[in-house]
C-alpha positions, -999 to +999 in steps of 0.1 A: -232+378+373-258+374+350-271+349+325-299+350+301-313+313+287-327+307+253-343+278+240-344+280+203-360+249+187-352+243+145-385+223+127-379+211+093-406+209+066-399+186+040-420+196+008-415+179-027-425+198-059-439+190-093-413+206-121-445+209-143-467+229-129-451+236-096-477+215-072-464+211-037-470+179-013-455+179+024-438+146+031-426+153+067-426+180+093-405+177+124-369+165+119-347+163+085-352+132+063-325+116+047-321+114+008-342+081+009-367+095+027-367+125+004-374+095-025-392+070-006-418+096+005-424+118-030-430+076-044-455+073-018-469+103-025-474+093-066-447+111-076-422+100-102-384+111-112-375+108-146-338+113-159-331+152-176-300+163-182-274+162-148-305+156-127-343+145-120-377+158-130-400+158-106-434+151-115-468+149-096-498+125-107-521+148-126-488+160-147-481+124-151-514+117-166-513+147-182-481+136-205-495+101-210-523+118-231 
């Protein structure tokens, strides 16, 4: 008989983005965050969420400055 092993190994990246002007931040890398992690980390990260239409806007510090002009 024969047998053949494989070790495959899955890491997640966990990347929030501005809607604006697309600006990317990395909140994790490693294993899958939950949806309050998904929040808890953009938040730490500066970014907001604002209501828009079914869903959120995503928006990163300079954008937020940027509309507050």
């Amino acid at each position: 008989m024969a047998f053949h092993k494989e070790v495959i190994e899955t890491i997640y990246k966990t990347v929030v983005i501005c809607d604006k002007c697309g600006k990317e931040k990395v909140l994790n890398i490693g294993h899958p965050l939950s949806w309050e992690g998904h929040m808890n980390g953009a938040l730490h990260h500066d970014y907001t969420f604002t209501e828009k239409g079914n869903g959120f806007e995503t928006l990163c510090p300079a954008c937020q400055k940027e509309g507050a002009e």
